[in-house]
Backbone bond lengths (Angstrom), bond angles and torsions (degrees), N, CA, C in turn:
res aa  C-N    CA-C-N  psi(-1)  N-CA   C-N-CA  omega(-1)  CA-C   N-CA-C  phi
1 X - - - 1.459 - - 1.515 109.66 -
2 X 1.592 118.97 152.76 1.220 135.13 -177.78 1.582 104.96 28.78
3 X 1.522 124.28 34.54 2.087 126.83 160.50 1.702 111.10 -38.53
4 X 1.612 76.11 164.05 1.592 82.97 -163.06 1.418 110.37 -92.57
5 X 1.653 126.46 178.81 1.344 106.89 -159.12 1.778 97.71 -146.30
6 X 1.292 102.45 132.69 1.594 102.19 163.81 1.501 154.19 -91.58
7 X 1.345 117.60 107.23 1.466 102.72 -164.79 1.712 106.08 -85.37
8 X 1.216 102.89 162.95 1.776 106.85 -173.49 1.378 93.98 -141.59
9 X 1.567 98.82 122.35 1.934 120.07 152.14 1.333 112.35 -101.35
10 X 1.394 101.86 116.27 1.661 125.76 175.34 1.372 106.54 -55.53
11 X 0.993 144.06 87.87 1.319 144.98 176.35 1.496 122.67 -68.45
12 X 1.767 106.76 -34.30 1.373 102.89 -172.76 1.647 99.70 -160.92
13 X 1.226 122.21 167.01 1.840 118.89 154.48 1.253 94.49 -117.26
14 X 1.507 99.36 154.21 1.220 110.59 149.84 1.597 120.33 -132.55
15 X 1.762 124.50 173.99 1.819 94.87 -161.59 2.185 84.06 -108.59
16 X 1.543 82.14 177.94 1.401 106.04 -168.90 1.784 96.82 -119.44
17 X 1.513 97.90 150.93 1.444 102.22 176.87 1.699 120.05 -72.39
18 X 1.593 106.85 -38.60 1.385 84.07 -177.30 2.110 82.08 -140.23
19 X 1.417 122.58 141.68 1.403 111.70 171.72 1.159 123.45 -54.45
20 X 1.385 116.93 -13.00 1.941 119.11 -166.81 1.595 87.53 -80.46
21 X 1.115 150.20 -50.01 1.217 150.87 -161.33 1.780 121.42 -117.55
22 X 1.551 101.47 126.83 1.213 93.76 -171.21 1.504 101.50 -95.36
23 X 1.023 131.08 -18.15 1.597 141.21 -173.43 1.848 110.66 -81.12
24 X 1.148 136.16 20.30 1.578 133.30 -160.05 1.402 110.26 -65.41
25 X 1.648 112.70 -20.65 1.629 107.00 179.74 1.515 99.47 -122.94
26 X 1.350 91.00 128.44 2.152 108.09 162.56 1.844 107.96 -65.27
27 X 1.379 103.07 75.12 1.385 106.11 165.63 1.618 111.86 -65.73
28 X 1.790 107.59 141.65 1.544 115.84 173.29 1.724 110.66 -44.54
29 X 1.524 112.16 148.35 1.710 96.47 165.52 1.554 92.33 -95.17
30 X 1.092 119.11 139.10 1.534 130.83 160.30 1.525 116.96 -102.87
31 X 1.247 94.56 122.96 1.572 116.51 162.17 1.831 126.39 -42.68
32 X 1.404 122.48 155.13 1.251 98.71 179.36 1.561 117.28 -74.61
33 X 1.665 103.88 -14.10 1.812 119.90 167.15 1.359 113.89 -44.66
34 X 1.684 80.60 -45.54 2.130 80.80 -171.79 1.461 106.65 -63.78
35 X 1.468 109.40 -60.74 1.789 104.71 -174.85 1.251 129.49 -69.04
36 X 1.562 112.35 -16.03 1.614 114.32 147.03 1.742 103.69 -42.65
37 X 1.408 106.99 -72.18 1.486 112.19 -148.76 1.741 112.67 -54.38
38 X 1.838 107.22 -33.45 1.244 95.84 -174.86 1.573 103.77 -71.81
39 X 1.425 133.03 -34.49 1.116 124.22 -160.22 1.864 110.27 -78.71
40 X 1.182 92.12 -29.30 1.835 102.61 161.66 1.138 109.60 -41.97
41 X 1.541 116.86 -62.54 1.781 125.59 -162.31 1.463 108.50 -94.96
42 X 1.320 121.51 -18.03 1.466 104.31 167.84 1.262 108.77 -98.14
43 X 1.323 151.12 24.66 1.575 148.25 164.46 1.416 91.61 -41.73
44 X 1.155 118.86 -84.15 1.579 120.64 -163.13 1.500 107.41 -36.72
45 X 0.774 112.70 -43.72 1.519 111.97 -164.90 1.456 107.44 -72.83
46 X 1.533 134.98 -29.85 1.422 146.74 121.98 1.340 122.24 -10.13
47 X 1.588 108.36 -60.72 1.196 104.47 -163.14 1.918 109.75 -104.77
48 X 1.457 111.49 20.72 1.564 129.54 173.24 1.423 93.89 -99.27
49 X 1.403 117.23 -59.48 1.432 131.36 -165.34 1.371 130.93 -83.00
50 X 1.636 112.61 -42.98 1.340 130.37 -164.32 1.661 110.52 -107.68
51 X 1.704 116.98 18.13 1.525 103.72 -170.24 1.070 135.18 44.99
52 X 1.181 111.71 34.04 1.612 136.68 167.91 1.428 113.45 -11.70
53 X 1.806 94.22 -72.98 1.735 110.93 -173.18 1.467 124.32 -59.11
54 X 1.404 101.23 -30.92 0.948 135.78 -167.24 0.984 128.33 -77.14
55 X 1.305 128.26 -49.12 1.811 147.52 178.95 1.908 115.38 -127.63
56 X 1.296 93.75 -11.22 1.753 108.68 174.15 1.351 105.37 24.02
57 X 1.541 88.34 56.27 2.220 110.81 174.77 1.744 86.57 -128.40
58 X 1.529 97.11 145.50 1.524 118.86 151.46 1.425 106.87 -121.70
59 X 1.468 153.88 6.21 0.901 145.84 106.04 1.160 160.86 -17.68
60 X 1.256 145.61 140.36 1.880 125.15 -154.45 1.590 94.76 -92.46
61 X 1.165 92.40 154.69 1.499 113.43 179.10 1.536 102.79 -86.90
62 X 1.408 99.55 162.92 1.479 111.42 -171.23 1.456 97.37 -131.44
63 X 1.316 115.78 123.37 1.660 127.74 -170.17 1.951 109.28 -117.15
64 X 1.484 94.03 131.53 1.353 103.04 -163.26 2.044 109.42 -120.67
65 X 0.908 138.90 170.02 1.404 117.33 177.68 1.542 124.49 -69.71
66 X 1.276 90.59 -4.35 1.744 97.27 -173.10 1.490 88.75 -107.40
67 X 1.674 149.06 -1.28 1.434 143.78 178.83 1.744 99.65 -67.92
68 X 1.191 98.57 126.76 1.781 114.18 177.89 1.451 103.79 -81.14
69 X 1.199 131.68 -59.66 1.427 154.71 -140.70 1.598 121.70 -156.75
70 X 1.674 106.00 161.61 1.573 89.09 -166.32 1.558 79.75 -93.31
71 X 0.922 167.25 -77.53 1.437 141.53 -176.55 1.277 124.69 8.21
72 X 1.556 128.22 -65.21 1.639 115.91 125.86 1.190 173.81 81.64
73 X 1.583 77.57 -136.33 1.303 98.88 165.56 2.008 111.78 -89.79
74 X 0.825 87.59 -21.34 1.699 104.21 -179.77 1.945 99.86 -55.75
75 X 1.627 86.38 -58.47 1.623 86.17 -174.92 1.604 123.75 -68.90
76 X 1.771 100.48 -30.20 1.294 100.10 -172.38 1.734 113.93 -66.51
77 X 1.331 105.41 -11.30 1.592 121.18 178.58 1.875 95.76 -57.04
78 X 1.215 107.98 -48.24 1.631 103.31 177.12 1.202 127.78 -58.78
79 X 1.191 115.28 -31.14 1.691 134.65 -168.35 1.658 95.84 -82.88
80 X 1.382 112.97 -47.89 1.661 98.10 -155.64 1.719 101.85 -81.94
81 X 1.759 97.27 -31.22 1.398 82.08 170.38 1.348 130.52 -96.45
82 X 0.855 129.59 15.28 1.837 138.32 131.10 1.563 107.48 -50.84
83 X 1.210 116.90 -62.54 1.656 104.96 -177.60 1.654 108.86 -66.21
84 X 0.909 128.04 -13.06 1.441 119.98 -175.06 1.951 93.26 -92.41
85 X 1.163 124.79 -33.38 1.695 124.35 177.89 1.033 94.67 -79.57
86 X 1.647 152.87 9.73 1.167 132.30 -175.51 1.563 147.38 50.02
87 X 1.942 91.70 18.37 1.387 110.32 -160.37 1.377 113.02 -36.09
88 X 1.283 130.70 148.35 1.704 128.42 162.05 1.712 90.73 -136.00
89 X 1.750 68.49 155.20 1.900 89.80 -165.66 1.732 117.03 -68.53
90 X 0.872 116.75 107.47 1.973 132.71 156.72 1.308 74.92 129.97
91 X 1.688 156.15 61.07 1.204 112.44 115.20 1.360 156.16 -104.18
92 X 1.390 143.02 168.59 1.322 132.01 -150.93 1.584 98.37 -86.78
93 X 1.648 101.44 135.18 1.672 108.99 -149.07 1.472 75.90 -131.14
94 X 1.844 112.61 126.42 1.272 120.56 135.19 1.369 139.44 -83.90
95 X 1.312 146.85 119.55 1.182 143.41 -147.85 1.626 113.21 -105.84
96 X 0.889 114.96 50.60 1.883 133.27 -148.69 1.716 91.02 -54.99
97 X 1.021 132.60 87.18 1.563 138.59 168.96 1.524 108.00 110.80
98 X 1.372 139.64 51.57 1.293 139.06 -159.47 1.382 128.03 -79.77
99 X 1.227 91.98 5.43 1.962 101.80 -178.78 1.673 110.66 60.66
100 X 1.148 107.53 -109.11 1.836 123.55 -152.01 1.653 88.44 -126.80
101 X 1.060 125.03 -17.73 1.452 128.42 162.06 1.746 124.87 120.69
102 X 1.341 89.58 7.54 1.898 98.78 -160.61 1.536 100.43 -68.57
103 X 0.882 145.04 -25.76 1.665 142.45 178.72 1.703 86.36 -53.62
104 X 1.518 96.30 -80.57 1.504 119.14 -159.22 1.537 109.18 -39.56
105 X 1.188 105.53 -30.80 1.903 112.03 178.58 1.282 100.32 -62.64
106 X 1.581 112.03 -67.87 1.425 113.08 -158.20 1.744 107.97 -74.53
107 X 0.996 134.32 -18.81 1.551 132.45 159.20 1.282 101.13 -52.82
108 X 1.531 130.94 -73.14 1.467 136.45 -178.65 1.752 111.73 -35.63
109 X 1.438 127.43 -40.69 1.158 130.75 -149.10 2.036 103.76 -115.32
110 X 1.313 113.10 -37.36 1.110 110.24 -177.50 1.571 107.22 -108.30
111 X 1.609 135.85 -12.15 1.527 134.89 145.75 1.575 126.62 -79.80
112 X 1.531 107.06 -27.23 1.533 105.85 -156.37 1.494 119.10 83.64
113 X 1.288 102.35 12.07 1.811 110.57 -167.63 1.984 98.35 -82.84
114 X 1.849 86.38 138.88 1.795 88.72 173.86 1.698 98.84 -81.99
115 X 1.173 107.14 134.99 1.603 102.45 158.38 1.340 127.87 -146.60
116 X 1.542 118.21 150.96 1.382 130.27 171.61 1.026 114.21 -105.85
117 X 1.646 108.96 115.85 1.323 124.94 -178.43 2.054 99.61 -76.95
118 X 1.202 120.94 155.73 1.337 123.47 147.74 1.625 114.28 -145.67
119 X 1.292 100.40 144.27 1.748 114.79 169.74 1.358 108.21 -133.11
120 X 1.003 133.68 -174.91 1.356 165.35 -149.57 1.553 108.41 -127.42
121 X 1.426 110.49 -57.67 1.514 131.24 -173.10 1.335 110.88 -60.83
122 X 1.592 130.43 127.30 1.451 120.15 166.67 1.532 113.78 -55.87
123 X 1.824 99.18 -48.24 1.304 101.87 -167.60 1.528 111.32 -69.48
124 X 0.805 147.14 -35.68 2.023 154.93 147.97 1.499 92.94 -8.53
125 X 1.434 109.95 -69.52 1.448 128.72 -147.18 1.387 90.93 -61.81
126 X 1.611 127.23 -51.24 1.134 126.72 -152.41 1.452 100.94 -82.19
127 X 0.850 127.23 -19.82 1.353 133.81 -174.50 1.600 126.76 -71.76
128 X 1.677 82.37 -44.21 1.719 99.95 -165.77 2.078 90.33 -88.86
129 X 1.414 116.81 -27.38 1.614 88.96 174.77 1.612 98.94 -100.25
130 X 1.127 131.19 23.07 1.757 121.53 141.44 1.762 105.21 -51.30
131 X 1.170 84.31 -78.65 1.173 87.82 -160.08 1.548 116.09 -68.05
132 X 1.389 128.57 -4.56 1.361 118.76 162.64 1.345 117.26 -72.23
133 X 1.369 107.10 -23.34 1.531 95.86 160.50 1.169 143.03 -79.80
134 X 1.745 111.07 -2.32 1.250 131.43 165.91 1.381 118.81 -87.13
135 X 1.237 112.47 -23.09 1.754 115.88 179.35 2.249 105.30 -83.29
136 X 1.348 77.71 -17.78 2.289 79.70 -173.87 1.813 84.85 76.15
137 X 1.022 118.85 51.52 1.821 102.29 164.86 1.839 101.11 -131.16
138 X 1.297 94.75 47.27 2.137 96.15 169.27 1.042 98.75 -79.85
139 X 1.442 140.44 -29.53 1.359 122.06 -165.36 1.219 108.34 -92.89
140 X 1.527 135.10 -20.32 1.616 130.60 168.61 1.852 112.50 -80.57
141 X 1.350 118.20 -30.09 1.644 133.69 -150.41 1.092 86.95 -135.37
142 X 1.740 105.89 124.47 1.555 117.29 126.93 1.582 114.57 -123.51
143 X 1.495 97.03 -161.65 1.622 97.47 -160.54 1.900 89.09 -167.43
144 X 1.722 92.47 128.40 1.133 104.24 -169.29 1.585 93.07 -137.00
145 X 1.645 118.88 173.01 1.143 148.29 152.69 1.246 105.62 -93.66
146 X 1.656 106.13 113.29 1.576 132.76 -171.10 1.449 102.53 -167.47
147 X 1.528 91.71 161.37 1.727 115.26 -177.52 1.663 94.22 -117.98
148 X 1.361 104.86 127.01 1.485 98.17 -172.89 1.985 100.12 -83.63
149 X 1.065 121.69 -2.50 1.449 118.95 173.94 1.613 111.33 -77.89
150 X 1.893 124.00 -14.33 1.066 127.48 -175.71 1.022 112.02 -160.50
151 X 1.621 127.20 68.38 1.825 137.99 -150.72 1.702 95.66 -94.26
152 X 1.278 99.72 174.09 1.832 105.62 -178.67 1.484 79.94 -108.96
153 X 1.633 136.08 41.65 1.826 98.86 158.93 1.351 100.31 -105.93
154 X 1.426 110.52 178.09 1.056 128.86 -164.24 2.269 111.64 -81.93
155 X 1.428 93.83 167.90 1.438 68.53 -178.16 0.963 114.30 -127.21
156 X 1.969 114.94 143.56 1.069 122.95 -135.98 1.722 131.34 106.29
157 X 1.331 125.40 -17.67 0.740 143.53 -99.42 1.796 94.46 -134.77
158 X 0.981 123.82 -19.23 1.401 135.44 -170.71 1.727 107.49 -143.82
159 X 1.628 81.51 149.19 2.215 92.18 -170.54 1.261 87.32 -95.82
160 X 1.543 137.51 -49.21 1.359 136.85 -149.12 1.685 111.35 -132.29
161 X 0.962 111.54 128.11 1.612 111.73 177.01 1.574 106.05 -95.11
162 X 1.374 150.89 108.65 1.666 144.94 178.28 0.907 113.79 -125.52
163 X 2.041 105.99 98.64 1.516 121.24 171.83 1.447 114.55 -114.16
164 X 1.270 101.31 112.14 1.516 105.74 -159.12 2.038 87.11 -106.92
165 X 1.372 95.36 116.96 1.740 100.59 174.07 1.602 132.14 51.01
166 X 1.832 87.20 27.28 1.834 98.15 174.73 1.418 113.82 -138.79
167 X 1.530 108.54 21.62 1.479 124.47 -175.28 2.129 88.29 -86.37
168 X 1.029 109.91 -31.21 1.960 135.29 -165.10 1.885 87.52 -55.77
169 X 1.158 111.23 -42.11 1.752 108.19 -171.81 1.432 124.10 -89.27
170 X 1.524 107.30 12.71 1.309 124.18 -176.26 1.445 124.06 -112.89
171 X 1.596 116.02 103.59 1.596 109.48 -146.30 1.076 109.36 -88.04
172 X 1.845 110.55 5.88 1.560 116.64 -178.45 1.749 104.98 -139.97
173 X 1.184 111.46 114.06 1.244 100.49 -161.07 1.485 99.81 -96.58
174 X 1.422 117.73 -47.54 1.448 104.74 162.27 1.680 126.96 0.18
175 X 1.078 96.00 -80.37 1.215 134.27 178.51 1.919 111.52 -30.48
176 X 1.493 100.73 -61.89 1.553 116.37 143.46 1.133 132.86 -39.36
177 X 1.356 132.47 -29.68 1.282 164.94 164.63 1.854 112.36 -62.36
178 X 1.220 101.71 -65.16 1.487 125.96 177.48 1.671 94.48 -46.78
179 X 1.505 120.22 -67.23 1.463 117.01 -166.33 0.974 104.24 -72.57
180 X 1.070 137.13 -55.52 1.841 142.83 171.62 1.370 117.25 -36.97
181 X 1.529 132.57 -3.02 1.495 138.14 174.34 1.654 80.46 -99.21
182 X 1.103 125.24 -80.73 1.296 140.37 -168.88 1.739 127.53 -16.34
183 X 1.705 87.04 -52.06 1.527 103.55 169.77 1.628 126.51 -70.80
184 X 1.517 92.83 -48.91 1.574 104.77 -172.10 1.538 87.14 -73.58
185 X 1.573 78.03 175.32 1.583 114.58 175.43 1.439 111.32 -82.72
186 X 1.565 108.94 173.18 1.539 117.38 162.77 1.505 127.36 -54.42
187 X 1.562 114.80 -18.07 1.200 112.28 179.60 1.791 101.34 -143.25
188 X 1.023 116.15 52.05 1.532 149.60 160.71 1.158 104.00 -64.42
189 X 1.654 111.31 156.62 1.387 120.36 169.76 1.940 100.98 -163.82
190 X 1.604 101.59 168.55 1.483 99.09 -177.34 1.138 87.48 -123.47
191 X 1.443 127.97 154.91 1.544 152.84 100.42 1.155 132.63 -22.11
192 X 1.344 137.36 90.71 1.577 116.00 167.54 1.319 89.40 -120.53
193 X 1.708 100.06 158.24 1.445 119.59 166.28 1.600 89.79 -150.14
194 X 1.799 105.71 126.47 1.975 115.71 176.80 1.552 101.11 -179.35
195 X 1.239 86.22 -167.57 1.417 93.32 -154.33 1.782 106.59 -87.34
196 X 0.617 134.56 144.75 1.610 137.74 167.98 1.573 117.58 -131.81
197 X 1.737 97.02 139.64 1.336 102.66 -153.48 1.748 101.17 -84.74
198 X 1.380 127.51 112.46 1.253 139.94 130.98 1.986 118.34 3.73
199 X 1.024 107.15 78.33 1.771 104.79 -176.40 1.323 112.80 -98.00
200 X 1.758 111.28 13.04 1.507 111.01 154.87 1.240 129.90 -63.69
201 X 1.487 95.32 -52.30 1.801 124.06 157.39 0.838 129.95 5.95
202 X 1.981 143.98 159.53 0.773 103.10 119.23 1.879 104.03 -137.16
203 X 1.084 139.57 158.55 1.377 133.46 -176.39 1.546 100.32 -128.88
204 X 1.395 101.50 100.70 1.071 143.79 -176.96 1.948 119.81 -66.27
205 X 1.649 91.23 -47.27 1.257 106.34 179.69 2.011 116.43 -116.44
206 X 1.383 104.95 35.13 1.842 132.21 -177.33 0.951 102.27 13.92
207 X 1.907 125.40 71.80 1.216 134.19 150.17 2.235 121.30 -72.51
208 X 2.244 76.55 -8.88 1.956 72.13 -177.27 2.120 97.35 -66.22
209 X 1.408 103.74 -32.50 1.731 102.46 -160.16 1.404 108.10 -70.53
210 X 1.355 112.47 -42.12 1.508 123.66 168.58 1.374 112.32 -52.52
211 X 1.481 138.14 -80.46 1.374 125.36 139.41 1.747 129.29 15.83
212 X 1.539 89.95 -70.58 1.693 82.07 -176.99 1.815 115.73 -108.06
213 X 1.273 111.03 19.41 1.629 123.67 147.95 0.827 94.26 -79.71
214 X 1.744 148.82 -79.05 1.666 139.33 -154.80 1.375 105.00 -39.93
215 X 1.526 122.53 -39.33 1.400 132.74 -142.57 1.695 107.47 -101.69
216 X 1.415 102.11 -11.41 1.886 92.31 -169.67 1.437 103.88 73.86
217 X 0.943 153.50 31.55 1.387 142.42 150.27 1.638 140.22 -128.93
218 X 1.376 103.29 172.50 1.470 94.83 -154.42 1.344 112.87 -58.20
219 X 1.527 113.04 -140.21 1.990 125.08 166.85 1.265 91.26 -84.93
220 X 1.065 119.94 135.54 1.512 140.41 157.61 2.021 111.82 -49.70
221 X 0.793 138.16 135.74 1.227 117.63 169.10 1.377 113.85 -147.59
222 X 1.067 115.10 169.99 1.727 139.38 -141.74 1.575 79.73 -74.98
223 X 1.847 105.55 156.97 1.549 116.54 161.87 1.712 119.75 -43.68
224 X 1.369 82.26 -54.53 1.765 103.18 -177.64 1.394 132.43 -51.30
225 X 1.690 114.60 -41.34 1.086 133.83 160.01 1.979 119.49 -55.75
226 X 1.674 104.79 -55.34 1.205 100.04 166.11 1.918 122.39 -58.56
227 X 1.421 112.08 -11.64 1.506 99.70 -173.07 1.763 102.72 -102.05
228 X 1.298 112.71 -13.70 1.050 130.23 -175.87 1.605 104.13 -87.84
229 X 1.200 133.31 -22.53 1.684 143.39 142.74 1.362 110.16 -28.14
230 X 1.735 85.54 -74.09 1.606 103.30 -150.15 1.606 113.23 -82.63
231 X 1.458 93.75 -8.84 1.363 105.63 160.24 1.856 121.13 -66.20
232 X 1.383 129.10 -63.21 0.857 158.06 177.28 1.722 106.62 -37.09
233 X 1.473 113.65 -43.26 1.252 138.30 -170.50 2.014 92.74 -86.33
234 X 0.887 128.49 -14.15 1.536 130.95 -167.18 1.157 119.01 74.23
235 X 1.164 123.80 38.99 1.480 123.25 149.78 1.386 139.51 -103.52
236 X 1.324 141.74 158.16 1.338 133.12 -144.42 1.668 99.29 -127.69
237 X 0.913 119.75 159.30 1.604 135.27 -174.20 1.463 108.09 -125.90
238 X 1.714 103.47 109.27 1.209 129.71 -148.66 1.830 93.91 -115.52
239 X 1.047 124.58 -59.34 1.421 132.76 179.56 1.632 119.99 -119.74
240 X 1.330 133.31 151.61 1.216 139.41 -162.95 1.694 113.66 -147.12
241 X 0.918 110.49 89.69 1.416 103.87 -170.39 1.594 126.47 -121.91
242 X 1.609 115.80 123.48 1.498 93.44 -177.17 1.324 113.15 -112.62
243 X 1.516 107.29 135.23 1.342 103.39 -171.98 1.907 98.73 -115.41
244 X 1.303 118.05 49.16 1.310 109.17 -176.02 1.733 112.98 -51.45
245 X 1.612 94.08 -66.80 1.491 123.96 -171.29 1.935 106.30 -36.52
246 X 1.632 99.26 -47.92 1.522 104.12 169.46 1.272 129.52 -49.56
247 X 1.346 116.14 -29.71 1.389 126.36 -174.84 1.166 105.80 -108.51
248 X 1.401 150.84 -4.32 1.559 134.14 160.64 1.323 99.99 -65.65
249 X 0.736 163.24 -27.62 1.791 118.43 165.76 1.266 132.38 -91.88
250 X 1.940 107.52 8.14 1.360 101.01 152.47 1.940 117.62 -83.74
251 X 1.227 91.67 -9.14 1.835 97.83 -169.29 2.030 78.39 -90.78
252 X 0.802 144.36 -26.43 1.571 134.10 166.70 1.763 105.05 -35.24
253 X 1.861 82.08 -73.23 1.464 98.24 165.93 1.508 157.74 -18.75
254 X 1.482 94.14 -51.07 1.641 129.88 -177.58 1.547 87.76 -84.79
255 X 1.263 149.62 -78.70 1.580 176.14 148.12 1.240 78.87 11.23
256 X 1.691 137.31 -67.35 1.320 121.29 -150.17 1.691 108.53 -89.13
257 X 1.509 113.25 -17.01 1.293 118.21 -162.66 1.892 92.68 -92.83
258 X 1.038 106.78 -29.43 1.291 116.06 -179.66 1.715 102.71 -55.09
259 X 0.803 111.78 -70.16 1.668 127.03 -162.88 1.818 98.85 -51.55
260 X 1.105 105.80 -34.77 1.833 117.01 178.32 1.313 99.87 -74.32
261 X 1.028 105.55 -33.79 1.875 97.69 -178.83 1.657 123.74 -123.85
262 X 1.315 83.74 26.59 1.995 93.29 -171.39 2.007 93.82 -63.65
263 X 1.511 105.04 -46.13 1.474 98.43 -175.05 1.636 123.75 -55.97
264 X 1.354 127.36 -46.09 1.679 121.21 165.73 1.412 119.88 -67.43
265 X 1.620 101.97 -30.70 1.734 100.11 157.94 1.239 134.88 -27.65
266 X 1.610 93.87 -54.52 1.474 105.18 -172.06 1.705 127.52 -93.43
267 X 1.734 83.77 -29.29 1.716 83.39 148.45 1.317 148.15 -80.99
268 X 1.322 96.71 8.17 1.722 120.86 -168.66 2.285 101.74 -90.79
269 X 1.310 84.86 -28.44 1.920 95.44 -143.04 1.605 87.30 -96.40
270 X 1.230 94.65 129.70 1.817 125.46 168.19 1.571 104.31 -32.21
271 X 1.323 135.26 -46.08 1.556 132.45 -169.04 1.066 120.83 -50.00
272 X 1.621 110.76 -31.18 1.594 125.41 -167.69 1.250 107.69 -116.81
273 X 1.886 117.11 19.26 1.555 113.52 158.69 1.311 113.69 -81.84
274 X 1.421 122.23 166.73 1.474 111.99 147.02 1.309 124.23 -51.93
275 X 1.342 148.06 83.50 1.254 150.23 -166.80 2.068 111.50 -80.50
């Protein structure tokens, strides 16, 4: 009775090799070590490239006609997807992959919302309660080391789940699903905004697997498949939104910063250890 419900922002496509199959590349499974470690060792490269200090997003920005700067657009990524979750002010906000903490700030500061950030990453963690102690927001925000597939909150315990582009590192989403009934409430709902794989497509020469080996994350998968998850799990699909067009010129962005740093990338990332 009265289950909780998920809205989804299309953030991006990507294409598929053949439409009959959504699975065509044997992506690595990564550990939560591994996606700690890349996000440990690429901070810098975040915070040279991605306005780190500045917008304390690892997420793509979303650019609108009135966006000045990718600074921004970085933030306005918070705003639209708050209005698409329907945020209302004081509620208890899970931050299911929170980076350096900038969601979790601006929920705390422009709703009144309590929230718990979690990452994986030491360096995230350390980052995002620096600076909560610089903003005076301990009493709305914390920030822990957690796996959002198996968190220490309580259950029941949260109105809104908001994983904006860290649902991508989870090779079982089900599973995500399972804790996400658990936490929220009876009249709970999630947020996602990520990438979904394009099965018009086709990638011919498997830059999606290469892509998401550099990256620590799982198979990319189709819109359909993710609603067909979260379906399965009892949740309902309340909003649908694509914001591709918004985000090509942060994926411009990423494309050029990428190529400057494809070399520590690749020496940074689990694929190219002895495993």
């Amino acid at each position: 009775a009265g289950r909780t419900e998920v809205r989804i922002l299309k953030k991006t496509c990507f294409s598929n090799q053949n439409n009959s199959n959504l699975f065509i590349f044997s992506t690595l499974r990564f550990t939560n070590r591994d996606i700690a470690d890349y996000y440990n060792q690429t901070q810098v490269h975040y915070r040279r490239w991605w306005k780190l200090d500045e917008a304390m997003a690892v997420h793509y920005g979303m650019w609108e006609k009135e966006t000045a700067s990718f600074r921004d657009s970085l933030i306005n990524t918070n705003r639209k997807v708050a209005q698409i979750a329907g945020i209302r002010r004081g509620e208890r906000v899970l931050d299911a992959g929170c980076g350096v903490g900038g969601s979790a700030f601006y929920l705390a500061e422009k709703y009144n919302c309590k929230v718990t950030g979690i990452t994986l990453s030491e360096n995230q963690l350390d980052f995002a309660q620096k600076k909560n102690r610089e903003l005076g927001l301990e009493d709305k925000v914390d920030f822990r080391l957690d796996d959002y597939n198996n968190t220490s909150l309580g259950k029941g315990t949260i109105d809104i789940i908001w994983a904006i582009e860290s649902l991508t590192s989870a090779p079982d989403k089900a599973r995500f699903c399972k804790e996400a009934h658990r936490v929220l409430n009876t009249k709970g709902r999630i947020v996602v905004a990520d990438y979904f794989r394009d099965t018009s497509q086709q990638d011919n020469r498997g830059w999606m697997k290469k892509w998401q080996d550099c990256w620590s994350l799982a198979e990319i998968l189709s819109e359909d498949n993710y609603i067909k998850t979260f379906a399965n799990a009892g949740f309902v699909l309340r909003k649908n939104v694509d914001a591709t067009a918004n985000i090509r010129p942060s994926s411009k962005i990423m494309y050029r910063s990428y190529l400057l740093g494809a070399i520590p990338s690749i020496l940074y990332n689990p694929p190219f250890r002895n495993r």
